[in-house]
Residue frames relative to the residue before (quaternion, step in Angstrom):
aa qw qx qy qz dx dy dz
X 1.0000 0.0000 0.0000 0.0000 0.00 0.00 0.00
X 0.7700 0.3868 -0.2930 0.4143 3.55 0.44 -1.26
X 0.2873 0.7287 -0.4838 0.3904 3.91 1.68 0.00
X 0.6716 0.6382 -0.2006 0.3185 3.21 0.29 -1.64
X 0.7953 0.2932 -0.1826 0.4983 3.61 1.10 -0.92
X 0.6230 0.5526 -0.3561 0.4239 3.92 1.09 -0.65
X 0.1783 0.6490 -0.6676 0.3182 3.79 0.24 1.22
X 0.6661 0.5867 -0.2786 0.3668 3.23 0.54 -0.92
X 0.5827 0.6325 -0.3814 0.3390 3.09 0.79 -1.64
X 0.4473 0.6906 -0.4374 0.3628 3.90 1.10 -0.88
X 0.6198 0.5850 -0.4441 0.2765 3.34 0.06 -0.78
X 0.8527 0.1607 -0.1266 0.4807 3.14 0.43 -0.87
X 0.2887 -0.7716 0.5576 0.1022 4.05 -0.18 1.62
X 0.5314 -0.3565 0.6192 0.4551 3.33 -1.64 -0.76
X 0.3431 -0.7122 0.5483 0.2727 3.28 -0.57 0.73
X 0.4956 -0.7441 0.3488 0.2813 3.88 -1.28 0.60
X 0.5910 -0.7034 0.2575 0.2993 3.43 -0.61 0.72
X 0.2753 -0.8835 0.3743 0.0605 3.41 0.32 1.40
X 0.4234 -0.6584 0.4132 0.4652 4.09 -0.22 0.21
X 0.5272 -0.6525 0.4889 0.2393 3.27 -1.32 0.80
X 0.7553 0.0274 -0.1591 0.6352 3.71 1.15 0.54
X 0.0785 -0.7179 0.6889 0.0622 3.36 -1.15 1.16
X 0.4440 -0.4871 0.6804 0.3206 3.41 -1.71 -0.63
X 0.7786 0.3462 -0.4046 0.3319 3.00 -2.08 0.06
X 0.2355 0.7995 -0.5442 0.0958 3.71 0.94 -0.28
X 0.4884 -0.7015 0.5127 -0.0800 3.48 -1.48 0.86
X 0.0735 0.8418 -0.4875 -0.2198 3.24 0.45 0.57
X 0.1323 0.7413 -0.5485 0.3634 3.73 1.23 0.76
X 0.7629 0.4882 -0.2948 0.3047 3.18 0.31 -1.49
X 0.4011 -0.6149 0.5262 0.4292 3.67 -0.57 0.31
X 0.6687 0.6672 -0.1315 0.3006 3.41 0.81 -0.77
X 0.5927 0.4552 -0.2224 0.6261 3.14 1.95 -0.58
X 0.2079 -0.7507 0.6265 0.0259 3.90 -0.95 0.75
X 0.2003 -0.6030 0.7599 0.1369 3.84 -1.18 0.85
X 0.0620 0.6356 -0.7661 0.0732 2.97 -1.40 1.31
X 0.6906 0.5444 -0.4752 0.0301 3.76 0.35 0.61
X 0.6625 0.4322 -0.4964 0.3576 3.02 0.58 1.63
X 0.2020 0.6955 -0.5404 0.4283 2.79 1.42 2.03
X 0.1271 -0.7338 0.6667 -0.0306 4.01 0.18 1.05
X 0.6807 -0.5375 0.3806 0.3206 3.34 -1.39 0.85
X 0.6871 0.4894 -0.2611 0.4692 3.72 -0.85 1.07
X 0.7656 0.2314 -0.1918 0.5688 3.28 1.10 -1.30
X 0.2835 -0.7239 0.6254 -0.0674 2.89 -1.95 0.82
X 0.2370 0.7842 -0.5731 0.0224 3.34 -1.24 0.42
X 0.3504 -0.8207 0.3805 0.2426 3.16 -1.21 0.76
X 0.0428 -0.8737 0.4674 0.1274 3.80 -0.74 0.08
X 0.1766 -0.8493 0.4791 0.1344 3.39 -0.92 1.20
X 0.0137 -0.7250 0.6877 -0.0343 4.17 -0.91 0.87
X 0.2401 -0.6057 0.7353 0.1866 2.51 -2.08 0.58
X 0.0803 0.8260 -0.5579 0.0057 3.63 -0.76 1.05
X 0.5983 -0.6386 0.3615 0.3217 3.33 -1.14 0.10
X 0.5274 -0.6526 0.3891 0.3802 3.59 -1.06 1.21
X 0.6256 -0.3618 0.5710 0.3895 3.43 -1.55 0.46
X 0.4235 -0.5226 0.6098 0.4192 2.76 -2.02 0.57
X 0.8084 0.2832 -0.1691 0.4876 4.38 -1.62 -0.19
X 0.1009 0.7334 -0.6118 0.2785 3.61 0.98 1.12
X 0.6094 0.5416 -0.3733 0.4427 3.74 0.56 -0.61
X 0.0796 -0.7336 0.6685 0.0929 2.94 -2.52 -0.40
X 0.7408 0.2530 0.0569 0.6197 3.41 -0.47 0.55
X 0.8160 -0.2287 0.3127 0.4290 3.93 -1.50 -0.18
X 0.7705 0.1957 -0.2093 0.5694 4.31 0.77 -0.56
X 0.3923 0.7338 -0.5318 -0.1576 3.17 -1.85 -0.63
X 0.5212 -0.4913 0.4256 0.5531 3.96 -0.90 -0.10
X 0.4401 -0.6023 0.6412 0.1798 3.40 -1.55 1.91
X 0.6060 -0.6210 0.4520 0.2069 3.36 -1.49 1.34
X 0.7924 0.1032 -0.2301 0.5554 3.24 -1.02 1.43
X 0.2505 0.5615 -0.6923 0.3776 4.22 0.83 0.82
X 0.5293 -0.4982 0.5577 0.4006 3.13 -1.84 0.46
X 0.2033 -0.5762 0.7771 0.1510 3.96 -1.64 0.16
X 0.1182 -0.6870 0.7015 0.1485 3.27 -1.24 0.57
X 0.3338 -0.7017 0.6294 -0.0042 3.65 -0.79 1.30
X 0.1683 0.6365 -0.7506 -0.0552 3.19 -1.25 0.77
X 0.0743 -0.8816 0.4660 -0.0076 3.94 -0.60 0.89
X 0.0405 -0.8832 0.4670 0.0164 3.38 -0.30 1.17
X 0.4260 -0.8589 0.2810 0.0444 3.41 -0.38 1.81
X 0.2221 0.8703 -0.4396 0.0009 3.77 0.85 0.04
X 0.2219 -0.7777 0.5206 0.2739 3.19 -0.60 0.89
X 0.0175 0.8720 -0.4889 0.0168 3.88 -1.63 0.19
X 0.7303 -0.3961 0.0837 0.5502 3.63 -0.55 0.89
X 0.6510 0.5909 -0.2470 0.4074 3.92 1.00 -1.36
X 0.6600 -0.3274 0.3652 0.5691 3.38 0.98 -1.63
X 0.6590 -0.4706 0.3260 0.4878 3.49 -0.45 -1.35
X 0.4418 -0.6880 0.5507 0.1678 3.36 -1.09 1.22
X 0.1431 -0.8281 0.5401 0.0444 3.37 -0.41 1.26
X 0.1269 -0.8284 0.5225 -0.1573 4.26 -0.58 1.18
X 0.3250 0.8764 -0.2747 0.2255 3.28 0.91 1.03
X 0.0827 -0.7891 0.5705 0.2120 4.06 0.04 0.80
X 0.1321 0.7995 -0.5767 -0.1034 3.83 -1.95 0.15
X 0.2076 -0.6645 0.7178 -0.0101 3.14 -0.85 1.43
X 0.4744 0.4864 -0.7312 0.0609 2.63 -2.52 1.11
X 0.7718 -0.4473 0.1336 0.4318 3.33 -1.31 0.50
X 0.3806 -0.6455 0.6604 0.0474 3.04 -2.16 0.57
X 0.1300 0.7642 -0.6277 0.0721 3.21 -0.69 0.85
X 0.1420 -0.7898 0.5756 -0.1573 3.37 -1.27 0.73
X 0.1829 -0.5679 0.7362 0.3196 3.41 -2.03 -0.53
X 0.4477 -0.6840 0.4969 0.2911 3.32 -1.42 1.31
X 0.5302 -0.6925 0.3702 0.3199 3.51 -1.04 0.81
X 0.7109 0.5510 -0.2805 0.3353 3.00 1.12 -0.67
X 0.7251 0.4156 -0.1106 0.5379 3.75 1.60 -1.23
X 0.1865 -0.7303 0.4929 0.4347 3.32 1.38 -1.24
X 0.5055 0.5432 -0.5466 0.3882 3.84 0.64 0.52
X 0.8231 -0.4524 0.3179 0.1296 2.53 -1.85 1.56
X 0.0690 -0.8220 0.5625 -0.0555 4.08 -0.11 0.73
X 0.2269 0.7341 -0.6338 -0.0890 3.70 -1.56 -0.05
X 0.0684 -0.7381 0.6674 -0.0716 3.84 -0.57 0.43
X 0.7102 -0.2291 0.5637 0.3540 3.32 -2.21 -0.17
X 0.0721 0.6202 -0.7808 -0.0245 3.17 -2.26 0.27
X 0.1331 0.7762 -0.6154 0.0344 3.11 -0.90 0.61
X 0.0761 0.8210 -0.5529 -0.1200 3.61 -1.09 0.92
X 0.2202 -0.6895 0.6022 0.3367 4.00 -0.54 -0.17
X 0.2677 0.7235 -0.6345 -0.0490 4.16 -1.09 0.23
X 0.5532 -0.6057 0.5635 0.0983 3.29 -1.70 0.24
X 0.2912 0.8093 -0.5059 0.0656 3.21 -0.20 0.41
X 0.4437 -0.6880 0.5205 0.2425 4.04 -1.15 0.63
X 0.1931 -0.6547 0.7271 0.0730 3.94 -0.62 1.15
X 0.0410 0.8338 -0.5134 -0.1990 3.14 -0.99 0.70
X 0.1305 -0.8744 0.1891 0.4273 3.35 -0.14 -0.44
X 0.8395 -0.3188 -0.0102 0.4399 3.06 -1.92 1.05
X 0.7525 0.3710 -0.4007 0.3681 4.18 0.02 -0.56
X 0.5527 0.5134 -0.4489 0.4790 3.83 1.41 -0.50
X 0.7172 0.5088 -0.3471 0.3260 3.60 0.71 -1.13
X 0.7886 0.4137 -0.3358 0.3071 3.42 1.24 -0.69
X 0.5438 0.4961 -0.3892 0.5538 3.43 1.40 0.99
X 0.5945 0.4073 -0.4654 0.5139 3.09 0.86 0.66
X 0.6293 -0.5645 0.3708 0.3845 3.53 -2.01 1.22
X 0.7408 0.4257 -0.1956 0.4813 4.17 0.77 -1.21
X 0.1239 0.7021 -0.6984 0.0627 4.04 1.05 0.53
X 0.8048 0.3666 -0.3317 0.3284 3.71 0.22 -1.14
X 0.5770 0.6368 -0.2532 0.4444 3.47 1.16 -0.07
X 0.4627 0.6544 -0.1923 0.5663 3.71 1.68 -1.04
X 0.3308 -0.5383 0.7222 0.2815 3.35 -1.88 0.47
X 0.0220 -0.7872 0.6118 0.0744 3.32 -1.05 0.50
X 0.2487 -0.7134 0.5622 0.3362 3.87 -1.37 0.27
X 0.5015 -0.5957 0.5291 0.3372 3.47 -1.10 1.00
X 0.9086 -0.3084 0.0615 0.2750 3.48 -1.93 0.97
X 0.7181 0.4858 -0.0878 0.4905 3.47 1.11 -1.52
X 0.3706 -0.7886 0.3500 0.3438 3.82 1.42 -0.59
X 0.1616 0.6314 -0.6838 0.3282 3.22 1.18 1.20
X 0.0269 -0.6259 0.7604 0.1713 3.25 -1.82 -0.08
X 0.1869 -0.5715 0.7769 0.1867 3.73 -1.79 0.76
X 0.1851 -0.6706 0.7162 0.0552 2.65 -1.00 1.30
X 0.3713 0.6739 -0.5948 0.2329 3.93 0.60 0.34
X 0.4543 0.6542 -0.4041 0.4498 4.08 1.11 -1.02
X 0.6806 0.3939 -0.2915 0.5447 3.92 0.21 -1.72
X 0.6598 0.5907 -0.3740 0.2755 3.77 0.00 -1.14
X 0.7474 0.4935 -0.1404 0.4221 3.15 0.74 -1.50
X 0.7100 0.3380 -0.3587 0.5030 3.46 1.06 -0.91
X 0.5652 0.4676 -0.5933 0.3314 3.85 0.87 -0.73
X 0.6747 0.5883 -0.3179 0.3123 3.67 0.55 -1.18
X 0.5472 0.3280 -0.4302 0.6387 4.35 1.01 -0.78
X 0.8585 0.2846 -0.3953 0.1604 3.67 -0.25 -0.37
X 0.3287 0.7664 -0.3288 0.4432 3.36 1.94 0.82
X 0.7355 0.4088 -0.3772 0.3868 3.20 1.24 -1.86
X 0.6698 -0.4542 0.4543 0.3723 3.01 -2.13 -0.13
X 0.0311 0.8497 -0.4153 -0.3235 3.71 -0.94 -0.08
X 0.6559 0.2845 -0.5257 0.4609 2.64 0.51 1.82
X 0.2765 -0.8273 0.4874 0.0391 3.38 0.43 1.40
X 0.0424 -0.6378 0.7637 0.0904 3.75 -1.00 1.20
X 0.5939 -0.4709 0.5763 0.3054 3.06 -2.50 0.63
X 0.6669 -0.0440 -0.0407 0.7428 4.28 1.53 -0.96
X 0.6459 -0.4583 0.4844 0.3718 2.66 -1.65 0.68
X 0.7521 0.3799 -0.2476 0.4783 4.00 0.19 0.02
X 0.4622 0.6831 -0.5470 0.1434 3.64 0.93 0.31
X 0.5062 -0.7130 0.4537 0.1720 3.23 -1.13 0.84
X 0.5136 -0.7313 0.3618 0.2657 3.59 1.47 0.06
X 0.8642 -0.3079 0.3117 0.2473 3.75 -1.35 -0.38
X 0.3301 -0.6085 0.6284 0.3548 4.07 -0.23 0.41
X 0.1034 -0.6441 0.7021 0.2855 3.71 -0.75 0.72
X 0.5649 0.5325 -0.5142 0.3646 3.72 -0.01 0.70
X 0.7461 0.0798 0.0117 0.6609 3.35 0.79 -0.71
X 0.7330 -0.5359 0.3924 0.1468 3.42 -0.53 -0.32
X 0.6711 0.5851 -0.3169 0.3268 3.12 1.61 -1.15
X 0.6955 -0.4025 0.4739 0.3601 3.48 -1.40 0.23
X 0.1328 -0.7808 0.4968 0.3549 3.57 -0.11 1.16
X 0.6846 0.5176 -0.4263 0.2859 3.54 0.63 -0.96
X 0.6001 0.3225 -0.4331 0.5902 3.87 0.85 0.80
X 0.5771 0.5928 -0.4252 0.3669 3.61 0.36 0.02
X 0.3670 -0.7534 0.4472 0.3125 3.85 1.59 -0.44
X 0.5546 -0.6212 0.4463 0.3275 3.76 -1.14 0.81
X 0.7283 0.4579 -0.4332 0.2689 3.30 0.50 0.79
X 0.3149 0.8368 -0.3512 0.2780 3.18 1.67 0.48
X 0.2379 0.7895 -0.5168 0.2301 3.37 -0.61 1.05
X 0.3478 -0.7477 0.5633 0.0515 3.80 -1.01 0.93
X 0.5373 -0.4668 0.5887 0.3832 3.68 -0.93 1.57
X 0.1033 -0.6243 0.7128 0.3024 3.14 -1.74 -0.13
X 0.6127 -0.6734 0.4120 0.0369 3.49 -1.36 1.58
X 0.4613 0.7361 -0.4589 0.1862 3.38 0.92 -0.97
X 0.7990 -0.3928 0.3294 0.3145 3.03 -1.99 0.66
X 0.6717 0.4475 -0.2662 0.5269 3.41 0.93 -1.63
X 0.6929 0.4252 -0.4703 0.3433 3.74 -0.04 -1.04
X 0.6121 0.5028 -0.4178 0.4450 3.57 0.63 -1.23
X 0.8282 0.3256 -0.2701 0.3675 4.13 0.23 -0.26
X 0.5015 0.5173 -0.2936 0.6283 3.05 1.57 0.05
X 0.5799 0.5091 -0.4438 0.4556 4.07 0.69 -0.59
X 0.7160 0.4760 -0.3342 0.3861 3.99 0.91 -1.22
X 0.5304 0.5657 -0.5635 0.2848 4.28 1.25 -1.06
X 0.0465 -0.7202 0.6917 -0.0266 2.97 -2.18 0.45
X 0.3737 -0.7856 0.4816 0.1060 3.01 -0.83 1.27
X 0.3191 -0.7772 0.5063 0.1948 3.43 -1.13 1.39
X 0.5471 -0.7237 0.3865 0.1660 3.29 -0.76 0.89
X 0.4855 0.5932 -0.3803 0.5174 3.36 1.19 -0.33
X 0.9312 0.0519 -0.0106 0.3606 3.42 -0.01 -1.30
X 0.6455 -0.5719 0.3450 0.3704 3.20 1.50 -0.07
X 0.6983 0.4227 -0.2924 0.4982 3.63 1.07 -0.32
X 0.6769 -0.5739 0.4512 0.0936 2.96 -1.35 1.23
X 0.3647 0.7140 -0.5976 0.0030 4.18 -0.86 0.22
X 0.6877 -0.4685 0.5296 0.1646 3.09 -2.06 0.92
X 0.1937 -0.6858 0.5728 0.4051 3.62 -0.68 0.09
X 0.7001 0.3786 -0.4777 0.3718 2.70 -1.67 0.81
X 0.7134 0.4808 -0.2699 0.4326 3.48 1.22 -0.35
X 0.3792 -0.8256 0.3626 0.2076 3.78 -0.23 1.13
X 0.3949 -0.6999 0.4686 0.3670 3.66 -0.07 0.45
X 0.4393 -0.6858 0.5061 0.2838 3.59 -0.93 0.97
X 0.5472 -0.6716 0.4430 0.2308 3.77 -0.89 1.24
């Protein structure tokens, strides 16, 4: 039954695993940061509002492509490259796991991550594994974002924190169905047990179809 309704759930995939450093960076992008004339020691912070990737999501929730993000990014610079310190909130939307109605709320994560750059990273064993900034010291910090954010979502998103879920008899939504919802039970036995009757004469009980012994 509950097959019938999770098409939807599609919307929101695992999002694909993007390299942890690219080239050509943009400083168009809201997403892309100059940090080369962050020398070790110095810091700064910067707030944006930018627009969510597209497949920001995972599983039953995620952030609906293009939602605002609010970005607060703190830039520190250090012997490796550039310590990256960075929180984002914006909206959630979803199917609850438990009912399968439609849901949205808040999200909010904070993560950390090390940019290095490209001559530290190639002397290290995990270079391909590392954030890195590309040649000039831009950094996309969209790579970190995405994974802090899939490894934030729930995976099993509720609509409240108390929903009560689905009539396994029917289907309906119990928490609109009302505390008195409830289903005969059908079984084989009740259904032959609903017809016995008791003979008044003597006090014994018979089944149709069953002859009384003589």
């Amino acid at each position: 039954m509950l097959s019938a309704v999770l098409p939807s759930v599609s919307a929101f995939v695992m999002p694909h695993n993007p390299a942890k450093h690219r080239t050509g960076l943009d400083l168009r992008n809201p997403l892309v940061f100059d940090t080369k004339d962050l020398g070790p020691g110095v810091a700064r912070t910067l707030t944006r509002t930018v627009p969510a990737p597209r497949d920001l999501g995972a599983g039953m929730a995620g952030i609906p492509a293009g939602a605002d993000l609010e970005l607060t990014v703190q830039l520190e610079g250090v012997s490796e490259g550039t310590l990256v310190t960075a929180t984002a909130a914006g909206p959630l939307t979803g199917e609850c796991a438990r009912c399968l109605e439609p849901f949205s709320s808040q999200i909010s994560v904070t993560f950390q991550e090390l940019f290095v750059r490209e001559k530290a990273a190639a002397e290290t064993d995990d270079a391909e594994d590392s954030y890195q900034l590309d040649g000039s010291g831009l950094l996309d910090l969209e790579p970190a974002l995405r994974d802090a954010i899939v490894l934030d979502l729930p995976l099993s998103p509720l609509c409240e924190p108390d929903c009560r879920g689905l009539c396994a008899e029917c289907g309906v939504r119990l928490a609109e169905a009302g505390p008195g919802h409830r289903h005969e039970q059908q079984g084989a036995m009740w259904a032959a047990l609903k017809d016995f009757r008791t003979d008044q004469e003597d006090g014994a009980g018979t089944v149709p179809g069953q002859a009384k012994e003589q």
